[in-house]
Each structure stands twice: as structure tokens, then as C-alpha cells.
C-alpha positions as CSV (number, residue, x, y, z in Angstrom):
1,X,-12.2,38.6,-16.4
2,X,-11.5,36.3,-14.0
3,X,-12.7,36.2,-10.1
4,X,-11.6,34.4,-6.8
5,X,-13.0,34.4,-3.6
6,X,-10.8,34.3,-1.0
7,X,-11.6,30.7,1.7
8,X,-10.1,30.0,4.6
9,X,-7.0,28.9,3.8
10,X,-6.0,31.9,2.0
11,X,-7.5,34.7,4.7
12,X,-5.5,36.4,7.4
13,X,-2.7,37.4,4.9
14,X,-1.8,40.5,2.4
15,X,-3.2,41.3,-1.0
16,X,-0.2,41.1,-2.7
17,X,1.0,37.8,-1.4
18,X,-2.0,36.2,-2.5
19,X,-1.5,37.9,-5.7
20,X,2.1,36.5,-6.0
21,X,0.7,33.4,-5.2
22,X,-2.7,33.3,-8.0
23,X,0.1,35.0,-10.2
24,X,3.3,33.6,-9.7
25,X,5.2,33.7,-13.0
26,X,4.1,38.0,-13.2
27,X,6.5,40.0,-12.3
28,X,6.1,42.6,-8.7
29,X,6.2,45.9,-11.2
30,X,3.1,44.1,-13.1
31,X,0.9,43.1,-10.2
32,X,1.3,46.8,-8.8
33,X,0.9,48.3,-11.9
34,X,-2.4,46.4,-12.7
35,X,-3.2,47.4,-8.9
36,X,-2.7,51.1,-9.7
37,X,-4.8,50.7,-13.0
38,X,-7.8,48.9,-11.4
39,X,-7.4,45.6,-13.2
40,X,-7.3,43.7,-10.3
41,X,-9.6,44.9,-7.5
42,X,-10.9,43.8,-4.1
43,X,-15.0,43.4,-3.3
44,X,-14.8,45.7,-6.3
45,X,-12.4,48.5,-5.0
46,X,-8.9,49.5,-5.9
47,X,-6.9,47.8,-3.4
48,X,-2.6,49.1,-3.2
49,X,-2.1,44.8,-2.2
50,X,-1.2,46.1,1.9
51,X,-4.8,45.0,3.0
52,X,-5.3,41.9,4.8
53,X,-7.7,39.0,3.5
54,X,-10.7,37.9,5.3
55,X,-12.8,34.9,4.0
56,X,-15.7,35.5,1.3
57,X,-13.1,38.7,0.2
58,X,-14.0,39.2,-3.6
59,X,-10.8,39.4,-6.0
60,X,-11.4,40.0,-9.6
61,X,-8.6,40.1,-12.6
62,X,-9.7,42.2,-15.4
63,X,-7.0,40.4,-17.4
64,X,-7.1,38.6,-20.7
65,X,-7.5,34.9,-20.8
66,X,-3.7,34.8,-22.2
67,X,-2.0,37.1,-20.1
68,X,-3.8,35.0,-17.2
69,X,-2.7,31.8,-18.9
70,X,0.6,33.1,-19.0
71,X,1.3,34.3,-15.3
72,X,-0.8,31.9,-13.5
73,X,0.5,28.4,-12.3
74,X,0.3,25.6,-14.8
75,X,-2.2,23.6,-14.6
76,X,-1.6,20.0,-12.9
77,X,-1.4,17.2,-15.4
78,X,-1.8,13.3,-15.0
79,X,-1.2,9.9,-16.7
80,X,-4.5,9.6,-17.4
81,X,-5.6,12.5,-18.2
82,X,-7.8,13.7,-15.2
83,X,-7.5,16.8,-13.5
84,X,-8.9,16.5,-10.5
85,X,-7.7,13.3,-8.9
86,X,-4.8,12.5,-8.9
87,X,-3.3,10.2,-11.7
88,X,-0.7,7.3,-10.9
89,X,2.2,9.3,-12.4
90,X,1.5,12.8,-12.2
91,X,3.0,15.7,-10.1
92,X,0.9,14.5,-7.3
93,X,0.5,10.9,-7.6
94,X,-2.0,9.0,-5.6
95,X,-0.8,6.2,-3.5
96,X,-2.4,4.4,-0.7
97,X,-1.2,5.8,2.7
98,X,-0.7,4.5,6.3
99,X,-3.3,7.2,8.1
100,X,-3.0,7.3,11.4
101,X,-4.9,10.2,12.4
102,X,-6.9,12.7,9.7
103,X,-9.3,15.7,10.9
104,X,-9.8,19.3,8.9
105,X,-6.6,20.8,9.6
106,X,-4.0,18.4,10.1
107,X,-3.4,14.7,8.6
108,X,-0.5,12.2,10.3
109,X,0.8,9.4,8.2
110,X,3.0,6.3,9.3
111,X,5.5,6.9,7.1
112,X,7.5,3.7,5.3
113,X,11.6,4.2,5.4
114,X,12.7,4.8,1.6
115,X,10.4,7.7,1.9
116,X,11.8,11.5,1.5
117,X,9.6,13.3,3.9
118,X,10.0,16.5,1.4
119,X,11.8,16.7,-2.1
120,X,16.2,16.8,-2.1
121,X,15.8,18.2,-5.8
122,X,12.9,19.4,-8.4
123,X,12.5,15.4,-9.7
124,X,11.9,14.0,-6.4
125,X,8.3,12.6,-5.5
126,X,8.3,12.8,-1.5
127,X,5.7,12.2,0.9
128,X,4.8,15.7,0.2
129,X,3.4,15.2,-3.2
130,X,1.8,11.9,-1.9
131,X,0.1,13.0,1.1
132,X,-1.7,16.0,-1.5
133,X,-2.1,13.3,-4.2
134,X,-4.6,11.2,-1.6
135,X,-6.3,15.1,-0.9
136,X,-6.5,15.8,-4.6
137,X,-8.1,11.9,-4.5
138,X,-10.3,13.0,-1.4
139,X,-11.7,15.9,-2.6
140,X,-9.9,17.5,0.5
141,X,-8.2,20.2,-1.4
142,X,-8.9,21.1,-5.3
143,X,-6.5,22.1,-8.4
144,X,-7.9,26.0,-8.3
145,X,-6.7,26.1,-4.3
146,X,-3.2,24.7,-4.8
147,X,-2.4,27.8,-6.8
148,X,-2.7,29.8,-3.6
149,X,-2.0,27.2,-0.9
150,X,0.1,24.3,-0.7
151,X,-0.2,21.6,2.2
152,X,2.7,20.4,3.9
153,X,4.6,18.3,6.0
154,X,5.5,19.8,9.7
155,X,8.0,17.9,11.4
156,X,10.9,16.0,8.7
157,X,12.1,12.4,9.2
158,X,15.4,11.1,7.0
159,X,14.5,9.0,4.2
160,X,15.5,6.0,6.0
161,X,13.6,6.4,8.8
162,X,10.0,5.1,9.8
163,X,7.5,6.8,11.7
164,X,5.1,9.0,12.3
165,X,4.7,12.4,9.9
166,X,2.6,15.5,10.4
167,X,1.1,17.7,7.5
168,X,-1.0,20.8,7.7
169,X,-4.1,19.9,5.6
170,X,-5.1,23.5,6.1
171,X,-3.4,27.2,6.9
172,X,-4.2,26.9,10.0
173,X,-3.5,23.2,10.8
174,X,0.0,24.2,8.7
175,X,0.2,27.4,11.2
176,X,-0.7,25.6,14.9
177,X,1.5,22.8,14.3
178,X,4.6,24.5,13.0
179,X,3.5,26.7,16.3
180,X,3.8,23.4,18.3
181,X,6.6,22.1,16.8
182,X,8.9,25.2,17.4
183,X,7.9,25.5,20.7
184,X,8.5,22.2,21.6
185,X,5.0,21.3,22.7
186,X,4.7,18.3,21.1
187,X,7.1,15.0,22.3
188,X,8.4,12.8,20.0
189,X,9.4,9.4,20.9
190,X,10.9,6.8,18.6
191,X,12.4,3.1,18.8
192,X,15.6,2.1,17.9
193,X,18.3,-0.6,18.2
194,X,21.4,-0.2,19.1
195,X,25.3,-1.9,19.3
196,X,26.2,-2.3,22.7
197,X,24.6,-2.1,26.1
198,X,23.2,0.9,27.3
199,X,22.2,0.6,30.8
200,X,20.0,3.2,32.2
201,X,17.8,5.9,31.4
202,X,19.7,9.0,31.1
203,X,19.3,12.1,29.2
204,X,22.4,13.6,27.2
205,X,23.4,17.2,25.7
206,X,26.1,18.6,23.3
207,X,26.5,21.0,19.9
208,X,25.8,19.3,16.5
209,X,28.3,20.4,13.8
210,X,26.7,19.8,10.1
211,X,29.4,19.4,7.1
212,X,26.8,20.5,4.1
213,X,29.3,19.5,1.7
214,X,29.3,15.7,2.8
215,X,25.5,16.0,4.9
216,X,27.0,14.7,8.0
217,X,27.0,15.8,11.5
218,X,29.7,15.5,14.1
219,X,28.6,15.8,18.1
220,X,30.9,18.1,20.8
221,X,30.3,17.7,24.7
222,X,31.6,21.0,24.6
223,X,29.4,24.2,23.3
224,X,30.7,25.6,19.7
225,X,30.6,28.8,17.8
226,X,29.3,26.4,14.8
227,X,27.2,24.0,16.6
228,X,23.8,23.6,17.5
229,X,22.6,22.6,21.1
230,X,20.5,19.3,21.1
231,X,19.1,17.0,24.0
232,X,18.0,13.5,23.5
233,X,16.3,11.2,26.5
234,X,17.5,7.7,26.3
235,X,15.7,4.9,27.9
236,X,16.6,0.9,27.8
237,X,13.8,-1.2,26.8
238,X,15.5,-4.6,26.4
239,X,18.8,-6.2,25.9
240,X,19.4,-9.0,22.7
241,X,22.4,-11.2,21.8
242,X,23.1,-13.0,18.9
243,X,21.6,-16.6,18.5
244,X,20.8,-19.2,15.7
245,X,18.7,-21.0,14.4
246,X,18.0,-25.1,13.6
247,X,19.3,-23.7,9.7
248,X,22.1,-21.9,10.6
249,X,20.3,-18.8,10.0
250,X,21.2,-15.8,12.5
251,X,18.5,-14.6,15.1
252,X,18.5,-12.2,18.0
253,X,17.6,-14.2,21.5
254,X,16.0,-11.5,24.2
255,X,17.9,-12.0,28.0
256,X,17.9,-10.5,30.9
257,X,20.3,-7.5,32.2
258,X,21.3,-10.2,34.8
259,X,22.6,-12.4,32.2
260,X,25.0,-9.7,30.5
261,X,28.8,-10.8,30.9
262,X,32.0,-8.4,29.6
263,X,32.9,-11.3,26.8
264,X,29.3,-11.1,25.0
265,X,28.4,-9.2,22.2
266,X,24.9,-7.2,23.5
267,X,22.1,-5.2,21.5
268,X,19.8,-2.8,23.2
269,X,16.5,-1.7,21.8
270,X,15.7,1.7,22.9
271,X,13.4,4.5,23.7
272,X,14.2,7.6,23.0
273,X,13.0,11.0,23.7
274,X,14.0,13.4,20.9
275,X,13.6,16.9,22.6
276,X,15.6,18.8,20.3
277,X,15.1,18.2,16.7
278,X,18.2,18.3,14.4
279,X,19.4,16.8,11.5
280,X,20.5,13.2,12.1
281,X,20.5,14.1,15.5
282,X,19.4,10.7,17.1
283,X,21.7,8.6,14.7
284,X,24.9,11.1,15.4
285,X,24.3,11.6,18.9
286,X,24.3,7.9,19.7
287,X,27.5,6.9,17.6
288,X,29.3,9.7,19.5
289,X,27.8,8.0,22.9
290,X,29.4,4.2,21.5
291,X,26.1,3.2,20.3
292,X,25.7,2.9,16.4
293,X,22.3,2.4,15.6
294,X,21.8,-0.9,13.5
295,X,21.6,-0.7,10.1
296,X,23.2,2.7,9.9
297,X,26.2,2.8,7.1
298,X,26.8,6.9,8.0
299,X,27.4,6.8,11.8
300,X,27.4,2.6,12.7
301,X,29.4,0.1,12.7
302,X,29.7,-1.4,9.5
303,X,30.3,-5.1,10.6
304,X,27.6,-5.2,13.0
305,X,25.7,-4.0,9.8
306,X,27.1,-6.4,7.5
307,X,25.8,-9.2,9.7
308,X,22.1,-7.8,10.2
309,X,21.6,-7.5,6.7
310,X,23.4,-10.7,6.1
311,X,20.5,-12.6,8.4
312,X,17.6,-10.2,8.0
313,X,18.1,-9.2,5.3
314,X,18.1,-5.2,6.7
315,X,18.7,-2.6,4.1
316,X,18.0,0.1,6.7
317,X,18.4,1.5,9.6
318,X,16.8,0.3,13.0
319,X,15.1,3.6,13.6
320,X,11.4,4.3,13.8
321,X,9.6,7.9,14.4
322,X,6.7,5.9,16.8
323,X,4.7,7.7,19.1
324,X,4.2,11.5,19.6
325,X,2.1,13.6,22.2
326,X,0.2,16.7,22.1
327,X,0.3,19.5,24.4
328,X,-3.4,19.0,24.6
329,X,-3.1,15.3,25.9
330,X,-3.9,13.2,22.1
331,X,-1.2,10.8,21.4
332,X,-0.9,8.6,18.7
333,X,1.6,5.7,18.1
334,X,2.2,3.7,14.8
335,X,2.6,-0.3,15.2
336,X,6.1,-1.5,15.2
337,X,7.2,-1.5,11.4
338,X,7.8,-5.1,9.8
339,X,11.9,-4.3,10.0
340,X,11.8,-4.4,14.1
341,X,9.3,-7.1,13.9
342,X,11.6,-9.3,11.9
343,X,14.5,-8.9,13.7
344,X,13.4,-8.8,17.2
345,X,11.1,-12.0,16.4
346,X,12.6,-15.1,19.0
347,X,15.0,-17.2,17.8
């Protein structure tokens, strides 16, 4: 026999969802049929899996230790053979992470670009897995509660972006922020540099068209059957040309708008106000605009690219996820990542 008792990140929904959950390899027709028989019961009573969960809830599986074996989630194993902490090459490895801001429901992470924010295929380790590695590591969450509740992250950023990333430690962290999220409570701002010179704050609109096949987008002015509407804020933050130094070497030399003439080749770094959230929004919407984010092979322009990476040695794009703001007034921002650092440094 085994018994469970139901904590708070597993209250609030039905019986049988937990059940498919603690059991997920059983089939429905055996978790109903053991429900019907008594062999699983709730605070001791025969349940029919409709009833909703409330913490310190008593479930008990009068099932063998095999049959449990067999139906229940493997359990998690690591390099080193612990089972409780994460090992260094497990399914949740454990891997120091930029924290920004940590309480019980909710952690944020600066997240480095190379990243996935959440796994492309079964192989993939994303920041997912990571950011549950350091709670297996912290004692935050245990082995026993990932068979009923998984933490993850809220709001995705493309591999090759930087920034800030929200996960739901908890159910209800998970619950409020997705809440927040959807309703578009909490602002989003992020840095990038761009080809050309974009000269005042203005805030655009238009329908995003995704090919799945070749996972890019395409941006109408005009509303489509097939598109999605987005909005982005745009804001100029400064204006860079192309310099060089004693060595030869390449640099980016800061001016003023003043000192902007039709003949000279201009880069403007950017603030940006992502108000919808779409895939590749911020990287499409500017290309369609005539300003290619640096570093951007999909939607840039390859030989502005070719030079960056040829002087900087870039091998991404100029985009980073920096600051966002709660509804309820917290902000946080992550420091400018050593990419922008690099290449915005003075000549």
C-alpha cells in the first residue's frame, strides 16, 4: 500500500488528474476501475476521481509494489548516483544560475543566449530542466513531488536571446503568472541594436504570419485571415558609427543625432516595448520596419553581420530580454550582458 498526502501544489484540482499524474503510464479504464474497487481511496473513502483536492487530502493505493513500479513515473537518475540533488548529467542537471529574483512561488533567472528557454525535442536540456535541477539542489522541490507537479517557465525567449525568464516555483506562482502574462499585466522591455537610424519613439502594429515548416515569420501592415496582431513600442536610446582602432581593429564610436549625415553608415541601440508577445516578433517586426537587428542571420543583414562578428567576434544576435514590471509596481532588470558591453565599449 502506498499513501500520498496531497500539498499545496497539488490542491485545488480533480482526483483523477492527480491520479494520471502519480500514475501516469496506467491506463484511464485502470485508474477508474481501481476507483470503483476501492483500491485507491480518498481520507479513506471511495472517491469516483470528480472531487476536488484540498491540502492534507489523504490518498492511499492499495496496489502492489510492482504494479506501482510499473505505472508510476521512473524514478530520476544521476551521474553520480544521488537521487535527490541533482547530478551534473542527469535529467535535471545542476548548473549555477544568474538569479535575479527568487521567493516561494516564482523564481526569475537572467538567462545566457545559447539557452533554449524549454526543450525543441525529447534530448534537449533547456532552462527548464536547469532551473528544477538548482530546486532539486535547493531542497525547493523533491523527487516524490515532481511525479505530480512540474515547475516551469512562464514567458519563452529564443535561444539566442538574453534576458530575463520567469518560472512558477509553485502551482500557484505557475498559475498568477501565466494569469499576468496572458493578460498583459506585466511589461517587458528589452535592448537591442539595430542597422540604420531609427529616429523617434513610435509604436508600430501589423499581423505576423509563421511558416512552421521553415520557423519563420513574415509581418503585414495589413490585417490577415492567417496572421496574428502584434504591437511593439520602439524608443531610440543612442546612435553609433563605425570606427577603428590604433590596430586596425573595428569599434563602434557613440555621436550625437546632430552629427548624422545621409552618406554615413548609422547603428541605433534601442528600447523596446514588447506588448504583444509572439514568436520572433521583435526580430521580424524590425526587419520589416528596415532595421535588422545585429547579429541576426534569419531576418538581418548579413553583411552588417559579417562585419560585427568579424570585429567582435559576435556569434549572436544584439537582443536582450532586460527589464520587466509587475502590475503590482516590482521591477527587476538584469545588467547589460557582456555581448552589448563589448560592442558598445568606446573606440
Amino acid at each position: 500500500m502506498q499513501s500520498f498526502q496531497i500539498g499545496k501544489n497539488e490542491a485545488g484540482q480533480r482526483f483523477d488528474k492527480y491520479l494520471k499524474k502519480r500514475l501516469s503510464q496506467a491506463p484511464a479504464s485502470f485508474l477508474y476501475k481501481m476507483l470503483r474497487k476501492k483500491n485507491i481511496t480518498l481520507n479513506g473513502k471511495k472517491a469516483d476521481g470528480s472531487e476536488k483536492l484540498n491540502i492534507g487530502d489523504e490518498v492511499r493505493l492499495f496496489l502492489s509494489d510492482e504494479t506501482f513500479a510499473k505505472f508510476s513515473p521512473s524514478v530520476l537518475e544521476f551521474s553520480d548516483g544521488q537521487r535527490s540533488k541533482g547530478g551534473s548529467e542527469g535529467k535535471y542537471p545542476y548548473i549555477p544560475l544568474d538569479i535575479v529574483y527568487e521567493d516561494d512561488d516564482i523564481v526569475i533567472i537572467n538567462k545566457p543566449h545559447g539557452m533554449l528557454s524549454q526543450k525543441a525535442t525529447p534530448e534537449d536540456i533547456s532552462a527548464n530542466e536547469y532551473i528544477i535541477g538548482y530546486l532539486l539542489q535547493q531542497s525547493a522541490i523533491t523527487e516524490e513531488e515532481l511525479a505530480t507537479f512540474t515547475p516551469s517557465v512562464c514567458n519563452r525567449l529564443d535561444r539566442n536571446t538574453s534576458g530575463l525568464l520567469i518560472a512558477g516555483k509553485s502551482l500557484k506562482g505557475l498559475q498568477d503568472m501565466s494569469n499576468q502574462l496572458s493578460s498583459r499585466l506585466v511589461d517587458k522591455y528589452y535592448r537591442c541594436l539595430v542597422k540604420g537610424v531609427f529616429q523617434e519613439a513610435k509604436t508600430a502594429e501589423g499581423w505576423l504570419v509563421k511558416d512552421e515548416r521553415t520557423n519563420q515569420v513574415q509581418v503585414f501592415n495589413s490585417k490577415r485571415e492567417d496572421g496574428r496582431y502584434i504591437k511593439t513600442g520602439y524608443e531610440p536610446l543612442a546612435y553609433y558609427v563605425k570606427g577603428a582602432k590604433r590596430n586596425g581593429k573595428g569599434c563602434l564610436q557613440k555621436i550625437q543625432p546632430t552629427e548624422i549625415s545621409d552618406n554615413t553608415e548609422v547603428f541605433t541601440l534601442l528600447n523596446v516595448h514588447l506588448i504583444t508577445g509572439r514568436s520572433h516578433q521583435i526580430r521580424a517586426h524590425l526587419a520589416s520596419l528596415g532595421y535588422p537587428i545585429v547579429g541576426d542571420y534569419k531576418y538581418g543583414d548579413r553583411k552588417a553581420n559579417d562585419w560585427f562578428a568579424r570585429h567582435f567576434q559576435i556569434r549572436t544576435q544584439m537582443l536582450q530580454a532586460y527589464r520587466i514590471r509587475f502590475a503590482d509596481g516590482r521591477e527587476f532588470e538584469a545588467p547589460l550582458e557582456r555581448e552589448f558591453q563589448r560592442v558598445l565599449g568606446k573606440c
